[in-house]
N, C-alpha and C positions, 0 to 999 in steps of 0.2 A: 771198410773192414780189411783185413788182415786177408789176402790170398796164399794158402800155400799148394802145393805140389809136389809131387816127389824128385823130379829135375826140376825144380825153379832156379833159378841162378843165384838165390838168396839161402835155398837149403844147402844147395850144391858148396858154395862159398863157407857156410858154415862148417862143412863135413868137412870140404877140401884143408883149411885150416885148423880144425881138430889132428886130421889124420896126420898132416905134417908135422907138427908141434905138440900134439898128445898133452895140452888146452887150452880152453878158450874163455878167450880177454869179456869181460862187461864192464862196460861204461857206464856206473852209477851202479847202484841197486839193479835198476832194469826191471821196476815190480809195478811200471804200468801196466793197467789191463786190455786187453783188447778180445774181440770175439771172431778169429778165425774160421774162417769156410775155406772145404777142400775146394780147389779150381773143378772138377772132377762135380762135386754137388752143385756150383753155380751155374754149370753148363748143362745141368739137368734139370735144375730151376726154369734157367732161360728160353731152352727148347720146349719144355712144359709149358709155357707161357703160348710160343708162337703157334705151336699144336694146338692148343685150345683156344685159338685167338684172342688172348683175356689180357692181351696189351695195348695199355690205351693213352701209349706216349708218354707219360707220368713218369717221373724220376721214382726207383724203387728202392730201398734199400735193402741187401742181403743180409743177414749176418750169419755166424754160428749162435747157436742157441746156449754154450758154455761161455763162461770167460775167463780167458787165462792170463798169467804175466806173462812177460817176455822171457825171462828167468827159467819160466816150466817151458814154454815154448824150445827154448834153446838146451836144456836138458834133455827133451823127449825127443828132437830129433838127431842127437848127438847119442841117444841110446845110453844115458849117464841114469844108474841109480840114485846119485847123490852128488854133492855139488864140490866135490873135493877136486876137479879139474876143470872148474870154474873159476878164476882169477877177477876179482872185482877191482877195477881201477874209480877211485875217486872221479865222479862226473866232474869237479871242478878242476879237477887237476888238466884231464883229457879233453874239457871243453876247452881251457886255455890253449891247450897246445893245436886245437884245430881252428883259433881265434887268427894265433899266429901265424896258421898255415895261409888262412882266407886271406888275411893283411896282405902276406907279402905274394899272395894269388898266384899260390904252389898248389896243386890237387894234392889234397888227403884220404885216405881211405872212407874215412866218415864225416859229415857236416853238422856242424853246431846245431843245424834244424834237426838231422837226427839224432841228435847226440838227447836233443827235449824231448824228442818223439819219443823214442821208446823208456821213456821213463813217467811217461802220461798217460794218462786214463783213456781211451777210445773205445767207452763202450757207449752203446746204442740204448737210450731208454726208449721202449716201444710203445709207451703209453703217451710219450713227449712229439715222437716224429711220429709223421705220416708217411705212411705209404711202406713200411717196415717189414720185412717179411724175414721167418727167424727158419733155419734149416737145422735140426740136428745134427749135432756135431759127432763122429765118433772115432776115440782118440786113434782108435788102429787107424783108420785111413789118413787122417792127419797129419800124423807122425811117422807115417811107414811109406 
């Protein structure tokens, strides 16, 4: 799942490059979905767990109980009503250009792996995995 917080170095990054440039670039669409948890409920998950001793070494999955794109994800933590200081760059265009970058093995801001990534589905069917555990999600904490 998707971790955020409110200093992550991925919101922080996001904000920092708003705030200088007044907006921000997406690569492709960006209308994968994924189901984000505050770092903040996992670690209230987690302790709940140890407190009650009701771990029993078993890979767990967290997720948020919403699911969102990438698109609303990066709107609501940039504080944007609407998507008019959103800048969509063709994924083919931007995945070439980080194809080129890999070749000639120059560091790029983003990696062709992320470039698929946030344009794909990561959400969790609970009925499919095991061991799946869904935390409500709520938007103020998430995004603030």
């Amino acid at each position: 799942p998707l971790v955020v917080g409110l200093k992550s170095s991925s919101m922080e990054t996001i904000r920092g490059f708003y705030k200088r440039y007044s907006f921000f670039p997406l690569f492709g669409k960006q209308d994968g979905k994924t189901q984000p948890i505050h770092v903040s409920s996992l670690i209230e998950y987690i302790l709940k767990l140890v407190q009650e001793s009701k771990y029993d070494c078993k890979e767990i999955n967290i997720i948020g109980g919403i699911v969102y794109n990438y698109r609303y994800i990066i709107r609501n933590i940039l504080g944007l009503s609407n998507n008019n200081r959103l800048i969509i760059i063709p994924l083919s265009f931007i995945y070439l250009i980080a194809r080129v970058f890999e070749f000639i093995h120059v560091p790029f801001f983003i990696t062709c792996e992320e470039l698929i990534s946030v344009n794909k589905d990561k959400v969790i069917d609970v009925n499919k995995i095991i061991n799946t555990v869904i935390v409500d999600n709520n938007e103020n904490i998430l995004f603030n």
